[in-house]
N, C-alpha and C positions, 0 to 999 in steps of 0.2 A: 224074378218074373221073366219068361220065356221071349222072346221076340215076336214068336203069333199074339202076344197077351198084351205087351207094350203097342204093338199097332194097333190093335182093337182100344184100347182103352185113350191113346193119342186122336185116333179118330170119332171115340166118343165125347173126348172134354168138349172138343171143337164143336161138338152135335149134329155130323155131315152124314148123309147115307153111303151105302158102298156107292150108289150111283152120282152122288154128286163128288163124289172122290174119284170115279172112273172119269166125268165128264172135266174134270182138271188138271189130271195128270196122261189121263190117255191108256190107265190101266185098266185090263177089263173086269168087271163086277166078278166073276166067276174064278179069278186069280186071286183078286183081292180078299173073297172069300176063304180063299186053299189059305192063305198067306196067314190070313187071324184064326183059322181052325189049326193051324202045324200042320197038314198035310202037303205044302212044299214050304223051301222058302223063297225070298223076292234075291232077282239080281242083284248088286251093287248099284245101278244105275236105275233100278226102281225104288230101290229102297232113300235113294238119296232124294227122289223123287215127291219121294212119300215124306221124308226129314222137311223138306221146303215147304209143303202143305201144311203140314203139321206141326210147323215154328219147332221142330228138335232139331236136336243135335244127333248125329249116325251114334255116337256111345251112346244114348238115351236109350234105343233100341236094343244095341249089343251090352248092357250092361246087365249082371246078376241081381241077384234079391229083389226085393223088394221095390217100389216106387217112392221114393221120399215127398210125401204128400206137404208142400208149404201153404199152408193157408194166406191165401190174398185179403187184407181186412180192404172193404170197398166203404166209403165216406156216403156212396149216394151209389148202388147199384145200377149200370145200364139194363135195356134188357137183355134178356139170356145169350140171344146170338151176341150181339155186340160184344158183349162182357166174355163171351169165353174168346173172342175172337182178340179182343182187346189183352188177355190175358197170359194169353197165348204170344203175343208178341212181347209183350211186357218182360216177361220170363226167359224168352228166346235174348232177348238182349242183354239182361243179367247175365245172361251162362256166357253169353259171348263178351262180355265186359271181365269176366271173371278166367276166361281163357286168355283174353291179352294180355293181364296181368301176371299171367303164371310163365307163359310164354317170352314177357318182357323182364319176368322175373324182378317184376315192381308190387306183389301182390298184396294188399295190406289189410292187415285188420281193421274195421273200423273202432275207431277211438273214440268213443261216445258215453260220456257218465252215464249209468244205470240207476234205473230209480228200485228201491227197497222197499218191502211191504207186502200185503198183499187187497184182495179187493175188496173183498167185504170191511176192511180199516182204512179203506183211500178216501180223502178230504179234500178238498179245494185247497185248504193250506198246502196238503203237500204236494200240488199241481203248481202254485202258485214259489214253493220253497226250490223245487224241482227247477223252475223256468229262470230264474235267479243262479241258481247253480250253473245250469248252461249258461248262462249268458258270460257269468264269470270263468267258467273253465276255457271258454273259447274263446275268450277275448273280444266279443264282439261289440264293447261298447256301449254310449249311451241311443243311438242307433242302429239297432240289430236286425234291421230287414234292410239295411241298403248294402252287406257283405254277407248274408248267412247263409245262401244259397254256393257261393263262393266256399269259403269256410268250409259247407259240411264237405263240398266235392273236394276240395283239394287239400285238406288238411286233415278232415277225419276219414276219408274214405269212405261216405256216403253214395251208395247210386242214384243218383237222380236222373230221370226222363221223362220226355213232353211228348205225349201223343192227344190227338184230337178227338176228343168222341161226346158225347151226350149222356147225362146234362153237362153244362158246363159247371157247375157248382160241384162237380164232386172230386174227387183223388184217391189215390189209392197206395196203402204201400203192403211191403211182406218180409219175412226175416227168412233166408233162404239158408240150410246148414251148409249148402256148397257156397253159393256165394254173397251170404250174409245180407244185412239191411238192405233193402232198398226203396224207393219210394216212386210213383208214378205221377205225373203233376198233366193239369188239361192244358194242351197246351192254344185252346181255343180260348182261353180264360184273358183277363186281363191282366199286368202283368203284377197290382199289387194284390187281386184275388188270388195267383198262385202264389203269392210271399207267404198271404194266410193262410192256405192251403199247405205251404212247406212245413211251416211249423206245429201246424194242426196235427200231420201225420206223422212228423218227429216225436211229437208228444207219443203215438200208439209205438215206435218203435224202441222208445227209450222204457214206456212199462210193457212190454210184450209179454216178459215173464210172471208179470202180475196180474193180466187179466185175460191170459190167454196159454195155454200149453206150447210147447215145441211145433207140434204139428198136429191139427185139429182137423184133417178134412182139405178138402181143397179152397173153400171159401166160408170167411167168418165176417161176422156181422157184429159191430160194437152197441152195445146197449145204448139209451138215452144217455144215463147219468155218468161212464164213459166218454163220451163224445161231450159232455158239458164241460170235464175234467178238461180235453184234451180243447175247447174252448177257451178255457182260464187259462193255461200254459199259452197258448199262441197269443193271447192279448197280454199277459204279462210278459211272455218272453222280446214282444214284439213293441212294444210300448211299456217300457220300464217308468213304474209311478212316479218319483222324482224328474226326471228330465220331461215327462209329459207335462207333470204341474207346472213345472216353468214354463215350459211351453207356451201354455193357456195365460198363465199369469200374463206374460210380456202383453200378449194381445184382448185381454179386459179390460174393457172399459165401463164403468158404471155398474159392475157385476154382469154384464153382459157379454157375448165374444159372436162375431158373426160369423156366418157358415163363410164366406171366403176365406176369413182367417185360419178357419176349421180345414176347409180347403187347403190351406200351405202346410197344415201342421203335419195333417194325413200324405202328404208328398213327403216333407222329411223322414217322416216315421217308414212310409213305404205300405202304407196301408189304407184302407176306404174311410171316408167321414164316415161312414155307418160304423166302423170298428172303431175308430174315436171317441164317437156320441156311446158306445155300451163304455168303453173304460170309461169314462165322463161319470158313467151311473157310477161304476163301481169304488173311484177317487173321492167324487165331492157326494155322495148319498144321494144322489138322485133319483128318483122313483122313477118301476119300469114306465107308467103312465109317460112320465114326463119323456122318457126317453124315445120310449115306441111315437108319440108327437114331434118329435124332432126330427125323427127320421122322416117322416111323412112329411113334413113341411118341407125337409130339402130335397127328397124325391121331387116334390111339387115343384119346386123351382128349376127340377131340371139336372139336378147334381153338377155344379157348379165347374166345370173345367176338364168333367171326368170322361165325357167322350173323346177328349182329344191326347184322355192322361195314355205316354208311355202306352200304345197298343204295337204291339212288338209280334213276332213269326219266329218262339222260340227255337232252337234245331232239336231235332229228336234226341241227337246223342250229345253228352257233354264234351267239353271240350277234351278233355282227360280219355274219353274214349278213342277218341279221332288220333290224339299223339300215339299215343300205343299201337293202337292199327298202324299208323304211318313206319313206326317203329318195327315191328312187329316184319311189316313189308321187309321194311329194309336190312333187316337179319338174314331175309330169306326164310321166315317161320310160316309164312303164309304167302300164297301166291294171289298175283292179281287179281282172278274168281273171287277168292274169298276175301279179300280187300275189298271190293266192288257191294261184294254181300254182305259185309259187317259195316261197311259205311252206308249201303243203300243206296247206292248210286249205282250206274251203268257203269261198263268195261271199257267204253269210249272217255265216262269221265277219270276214272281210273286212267288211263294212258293219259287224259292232259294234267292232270299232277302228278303223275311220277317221271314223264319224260323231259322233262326238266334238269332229272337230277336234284338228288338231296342235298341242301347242305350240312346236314346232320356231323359229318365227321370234320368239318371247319373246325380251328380253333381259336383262342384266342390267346395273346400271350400277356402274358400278367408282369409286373415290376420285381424284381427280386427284392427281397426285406432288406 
């Protein structure tokens, strides 16, 4: 695809007119025009112009064939504007995560078991066989929301990042052929609703190729009983049945357990009394009746502790993004501008962390054997 074809089509995902593109970069409507018909093309210095507005990258535009269309699977859809505009930076940040690593020449595949099958044969069992397996291949323990976020970034090479948008109840992730899985989390959310959220949409990137092709379109939609799937996987993979049951057990009394106790447990585990009280149904056979009551009652009281649980100002980029940049800088791969633009920060902040000086090339001297 041509460079007049890739700006028309960058400037449609977005949904902007010529005119609201002219009225933010300063280009006039009548260039802009020339520019997406091929009858000229843009300077350097508009076209880069155009790269900023448009969350690309200058090869997006100079690049042959085709568009590699990755479909964003969204949890809970914003509206139109939001969501391309959300998506758009989303995807800007992968390419530029996936350029420090090549750059840094740290670039890694992610390492993530695959699940087998396909969808028309997919079971809760194997959501539930699936969430087990993870938990085992990655070592995460009898407690797997209080390192998994950790874990996926810095062991499996998971992209993860926090942007803010509406509702707060949703997330988003996508499987990119250039720079593979990646996952988007609210970062308005609190901070054990994005736990639930991380492994909700681990589940849709670990079956991608079961209930979704390579590349379907630019935005796909998981059915109900998909999203139920990828339900039971986040509550299993997140509250593993035996150490829950002890759990509960220590703190019964009389066959009973009270929502503050319920309260401590959902803090070890890293997740809400409401995702408790649904394993609770699914452990001891509890009816939905009884359970959809339980919630309601501890709504009623207030949710015991959770206004004050852990509300945190995740940072957009992981930490793993930020070393690379720094790195990156200090090669010489990339100049301060674009240090400034990949971290997000201004050129002012940029000059008070690097005028310091690195100590990157420090050593340390070890014992001889």
């Amino acid at each position: 695809m041509s460079v007049d074809k890739r700006l028309r089509y960058a400037r449609e995902k977005l949904g902007l007119s010529l005119r609201q593109v002219q009225e933010r970069t300063g280009i006039g409507q009548s260039s802009l025009s020339e520019y997406e018909s091929g009858k000229r093309a843009p300077r350097l210095s508009q076209l880069q112009a155009l790269a900023r507005l448009y969350r690309r990258s200058i090869s997006f535009f100079l690049g042959e064939g085709d568009i590699l269309r990755e479909a964003m699977l969204w949890r809970q859809r914003p509206d139109a504007e939001s969501a391309s505009e959300i998506q758009a930076t989303f995807r800007r940040l992968c390419e530029q995560y996936h350029n420090l690593e090549v750059w840094c020449d740290e670039h890694r595949r992610c390492l993530l078991p695959q699940a087998e099958g396909n969808a028309a044969s997919f079971r809760y069992s194997d959501a539930e066989c699936l969430a087990k397996q993870v938990r085992s291949a990655l070592e995460l323990g009898d407690r797997p929301g209080q390192s998994l976020l950790r874990v996926l970034e810095e062991v499996c090479g998971l992209k993860v990042f926090h942007l803010p948008f509406e509702p707060t109840g949703s997330a988003a992730c996508t499987v990119g052929q250039i720079y593979g899985p990646a996952i988007l989390l609210n970062a308005r959310a609190v901070h054990w609703r994005r736990n639930f959220d991380l492994a909700h949409e681990l589940f849709h990137i670990l079956t991608w190729s079961i209930f979704r092709g390579v590349a379907e379109g630019d935005e796909a939609t998981p059915d109900g009983r998909e999203e139920q799937f990828a339900t039971c996987f986040a509550g299993n993979l997140l509250m593993p049945e035996e150490t829950v049951k002890q759990a509960i057990a220590a703190r019964t009394r009389k066959g009973k357990v009270a929502f503050k106790d319920l309260f401590d447990i959902a803090r070890q585990f890293d997740v809400s009394v409401e995702a408790i009280l649904w394993r609770m149904k699914f452990l001891f056979n509890r009816t939905e009746e009884e359970t959809h009551s339980d919630i309601n009652r501890y709504q009623a009281v207030g949710r015991i502790g959770e206004a004050d649980r852990e509300r945190d100002d995740p940072p957009a980029r992981p930490a793993r993004f930020w070393a690379l940049a720094l790195k990156a800088f200090s090669k010489g791969d990339i100049s301060k501008g674009v240090l400034a633009e990949y971290l997000g920060i201004s050129r002012q902040a940029v000059m008070r962390l690097v005028e310091g000086g690195s100590p990157a090339d420090e050593e340390v001297a070890l014992p001889h054997a």
